[in-house]
C-alpha positions in Angstrom: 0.0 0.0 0.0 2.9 2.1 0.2 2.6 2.6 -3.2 -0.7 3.6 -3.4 0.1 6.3 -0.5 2.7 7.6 -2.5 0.6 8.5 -5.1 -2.0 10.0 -3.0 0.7 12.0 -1.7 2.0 13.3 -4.6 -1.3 14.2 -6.1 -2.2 16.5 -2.8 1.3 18.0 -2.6 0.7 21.4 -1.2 3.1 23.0 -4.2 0.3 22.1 -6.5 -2.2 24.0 -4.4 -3.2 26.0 -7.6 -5.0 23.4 -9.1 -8.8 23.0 -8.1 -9.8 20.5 -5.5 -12.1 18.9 -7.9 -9.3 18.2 -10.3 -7.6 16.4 -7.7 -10.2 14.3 -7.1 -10.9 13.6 -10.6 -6.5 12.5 -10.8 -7.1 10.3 -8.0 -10.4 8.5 -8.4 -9.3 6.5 -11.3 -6.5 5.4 -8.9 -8.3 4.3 -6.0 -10.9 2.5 -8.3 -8.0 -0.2 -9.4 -6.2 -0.5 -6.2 -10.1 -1.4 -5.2 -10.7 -3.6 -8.0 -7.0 -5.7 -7.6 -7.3 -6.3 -3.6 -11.0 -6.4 -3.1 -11.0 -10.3 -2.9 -9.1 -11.2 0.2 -9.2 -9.6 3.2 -8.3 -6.4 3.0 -11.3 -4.8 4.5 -8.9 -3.1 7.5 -6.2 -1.5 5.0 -9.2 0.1 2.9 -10.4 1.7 6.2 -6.8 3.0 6.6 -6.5 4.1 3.1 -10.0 5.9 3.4 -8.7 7.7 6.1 -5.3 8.7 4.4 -7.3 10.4 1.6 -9.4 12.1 3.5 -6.6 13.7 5.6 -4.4 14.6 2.5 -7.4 16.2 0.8 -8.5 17.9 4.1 -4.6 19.8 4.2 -4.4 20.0 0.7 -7.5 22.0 0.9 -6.3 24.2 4.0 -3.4 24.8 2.5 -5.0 26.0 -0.7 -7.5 28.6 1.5 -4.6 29.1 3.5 -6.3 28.0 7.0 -3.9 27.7 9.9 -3.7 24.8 12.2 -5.7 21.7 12.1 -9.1 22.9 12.2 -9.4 20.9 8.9 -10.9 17.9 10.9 -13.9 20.0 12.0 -13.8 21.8 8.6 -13.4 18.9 6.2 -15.4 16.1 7.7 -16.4 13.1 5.5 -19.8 14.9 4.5 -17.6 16.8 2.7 -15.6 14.3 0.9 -18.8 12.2 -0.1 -19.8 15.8 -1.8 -16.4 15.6 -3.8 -17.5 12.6 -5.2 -14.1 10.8 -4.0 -14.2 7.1 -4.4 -14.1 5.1 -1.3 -12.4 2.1 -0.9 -14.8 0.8 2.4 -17.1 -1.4 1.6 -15.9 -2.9 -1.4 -14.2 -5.9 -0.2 -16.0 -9.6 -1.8 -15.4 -12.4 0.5 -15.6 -15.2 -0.9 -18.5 -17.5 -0.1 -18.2 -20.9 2.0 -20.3 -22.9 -0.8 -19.5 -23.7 -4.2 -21.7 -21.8 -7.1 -24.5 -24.5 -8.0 
C-alpha cells in the first residue's frame, strides 16, 4: 500500500495547491478504483479503512493549505460529508469475500 500512498501524496502535494480540489479528485479517483478492484477479494477490509482515512486527511490539508487556513481545524472543517460531496471514491465497503459454498 505504500505505493498507493505515495501517489495520494503526490497528487495533494501542497506545491500544487493551484490546481482545483475537484481536479484532484478527478486525478485520484481512477487510482483508488483499481487498487479497489485488484485487492477487493481477500481480506483487506482493514487496510481500505486506513486508506480511506489517508485520503481524507491529505485532501483535508491539501485543501487548508489552498485557502490558507492555519492549524488543524481541517478535521472540523473537512469532515467526510464533505468528501462524499467531492464525489471521491471510497475504498470501504468494497471488499468480496468469498462464499463458503461452491456456485451450483
Amino acid at each position: 500500500m505504500r505505493v498507493l500512498r505515495d501517489k495520494v501524496r503526490a497528487a495533494t502535494a501542497r506545491s500544487k495547491t493551484e490546481r482545483p480540489v475537484s481536479a484532484v479528485v478527478a486525478d485520484l479517483n481512477p487510482v483508488l478504483r483499481g487498487w479497489a478492484a485488484y485487492f477487493r477479494n481477500g481480506n483487506s477490509g482493514r487496510k481500505f479503512n486506513v486508506v480511506d482515512g489517508y485520503v481524507h486527511e491529505r485532501l483535508a490539508i491539501f485543501a487548508s493549505a489552498k485557502h490558507r487556513l492555519a492549524g488543524r481545524n481541517w478535521t472540523t472543517r473537512f469532515t467526510y460529508g464533505w468528501i462524499t460531496r467531492l464525489g471521491v471514491y471510497r475504498l470501504t465497503g468494497n471488499v468480496h469475500r468469498a462464499t463458503a459454498h461452491a456456485s451450483r
